[in-house]
C-alpha atoms as one frame of an Amber mdcrd trajectory, in Angstrom:
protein
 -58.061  29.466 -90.201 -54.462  29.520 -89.398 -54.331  25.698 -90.472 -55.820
  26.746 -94.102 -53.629  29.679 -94.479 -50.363  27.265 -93.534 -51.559  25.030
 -96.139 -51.954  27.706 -98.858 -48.712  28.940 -98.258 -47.275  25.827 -98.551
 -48.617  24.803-101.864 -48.027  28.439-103.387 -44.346  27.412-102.105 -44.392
  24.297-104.057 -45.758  25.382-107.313 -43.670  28.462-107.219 -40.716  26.200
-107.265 -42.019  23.705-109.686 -42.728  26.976-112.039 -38.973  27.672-111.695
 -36.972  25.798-114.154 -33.764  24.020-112.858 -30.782  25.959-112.969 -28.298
  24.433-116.121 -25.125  25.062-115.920 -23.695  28.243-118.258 -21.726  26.081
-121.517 -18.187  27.248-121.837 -15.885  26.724-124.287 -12.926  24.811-123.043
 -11.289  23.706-126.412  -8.486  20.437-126.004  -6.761  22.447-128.311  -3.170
  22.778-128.445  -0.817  25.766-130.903   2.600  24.620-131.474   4.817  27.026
-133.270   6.649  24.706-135.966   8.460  27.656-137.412  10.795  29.472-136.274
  11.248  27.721-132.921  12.436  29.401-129.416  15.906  30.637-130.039  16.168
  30.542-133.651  18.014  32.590-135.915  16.317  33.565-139.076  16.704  36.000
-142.098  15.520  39.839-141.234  13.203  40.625-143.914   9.908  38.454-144.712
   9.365  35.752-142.107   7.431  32.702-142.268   5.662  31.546-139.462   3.716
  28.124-139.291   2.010  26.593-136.650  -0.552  23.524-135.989  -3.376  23.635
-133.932  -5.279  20.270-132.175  -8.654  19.531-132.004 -10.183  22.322-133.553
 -11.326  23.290-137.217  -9.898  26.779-137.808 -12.738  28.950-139.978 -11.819
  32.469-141.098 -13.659  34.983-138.804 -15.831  36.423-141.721 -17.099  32.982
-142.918 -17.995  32.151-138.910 -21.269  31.133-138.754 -21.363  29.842-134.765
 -19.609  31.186-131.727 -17.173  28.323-131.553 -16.038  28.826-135.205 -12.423
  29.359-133.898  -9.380  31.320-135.897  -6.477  32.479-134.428  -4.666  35.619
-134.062  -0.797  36.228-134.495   1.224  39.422-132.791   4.843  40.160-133.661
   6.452  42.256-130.977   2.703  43.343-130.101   1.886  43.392-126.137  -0.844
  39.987-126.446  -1.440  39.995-122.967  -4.282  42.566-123.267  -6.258  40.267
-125.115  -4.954  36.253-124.559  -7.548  34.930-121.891  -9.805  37.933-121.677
 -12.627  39.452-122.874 -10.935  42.230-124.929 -11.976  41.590-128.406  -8.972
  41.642-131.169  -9.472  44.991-133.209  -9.776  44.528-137.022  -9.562  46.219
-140.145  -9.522  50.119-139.515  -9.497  49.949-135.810  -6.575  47.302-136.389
  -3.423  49.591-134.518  -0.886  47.433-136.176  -2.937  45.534-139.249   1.245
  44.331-140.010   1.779  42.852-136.711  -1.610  41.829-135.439  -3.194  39.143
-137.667  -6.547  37.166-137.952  -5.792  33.820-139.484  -7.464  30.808-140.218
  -4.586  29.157-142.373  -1.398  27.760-140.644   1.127  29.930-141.863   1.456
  33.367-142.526   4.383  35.713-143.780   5.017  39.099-141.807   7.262  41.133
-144.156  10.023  43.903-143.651  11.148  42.447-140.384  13.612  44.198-139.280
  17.169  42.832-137.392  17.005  42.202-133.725  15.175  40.207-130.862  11.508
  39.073-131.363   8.403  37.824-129.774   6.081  36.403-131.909   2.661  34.972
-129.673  -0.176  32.980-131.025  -3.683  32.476-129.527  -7.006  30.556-130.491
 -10.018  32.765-130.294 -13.783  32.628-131.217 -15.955  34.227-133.943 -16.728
  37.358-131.680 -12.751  37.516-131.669 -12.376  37.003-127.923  -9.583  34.611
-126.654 -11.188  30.883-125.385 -10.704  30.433-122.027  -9.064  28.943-120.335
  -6.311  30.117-123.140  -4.604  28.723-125.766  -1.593  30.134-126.965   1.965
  29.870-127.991   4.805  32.302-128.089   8.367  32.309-129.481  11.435  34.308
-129.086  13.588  34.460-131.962  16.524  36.816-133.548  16.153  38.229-137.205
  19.556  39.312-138.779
């Protein structure tokens, strides 16, 4: 009896874990992507007033966020002299429209250059990071940030 009940166990074992499917690993999104900051570069001096910023981004297709059809549709958001750090590699989405604090100085973009206007004299730090659809930074990030001087 103890022989049969061994063996049952043993086969319940075995089709219990043939029932369970193999564990697959979670996909992440790890983008090759690199943002360089063409204009203005580190340290430059530049007209106060409207300021053009242009970047490039690598190996990725940029896709406004309201035309993103797939998680991975990547755009990227811009912040003049906004605190980024709250939201470059984490999983604090980017406010938009009304719940936008600072729709002048934090941007959604999926063009490579974008004009912030009335900027005013003095020190600035302008930061640029790639994001998904959902408006969450990629991780691990990708992001680029200048200091320049408007006068």
């Amino acid at each position: 009896m103890l022989l049969r009940a061994t063996g049952l166990l043993t086969v319940a074992v075995m089709i219990a874990a043939c029932a369970q499917p193999a564990a697959s690993p979670t996909p992440t999104v790890k983008p090759l992507a690199v943002i360089t900051i063409t204009s203005p570069k580190n340290g430059d001096t530049v007209p106060a007033g409207n300021v053009i910023v242009n970047w490039e981004v690598s190996d990725v297709t940029l896709v406004p966020a309201a035309s993103a059809q797939k998680p991975e549709d990547y755009h990227v958001h811009l912040a003049l002299d906004v605190d980024a750090t709250q939201w470059v590699g984490k999983d604090t989405v980017v406010p938009a429209g009304d719940a936008n604090p600072n729709p002048t100085r934090l941007i959604h973009s999926a063009a490579k250059t974008f004009t912030f206007a009335n900027v005013a004299p003095g020190e600035h730090t302008l930061v640029i990071w790639l994001s998904l659809a959902s408006h969450v930074s990629v991780k691990p990030p990708v992001s680029a940030t200048v200091k320049f001087t408007a006068r």
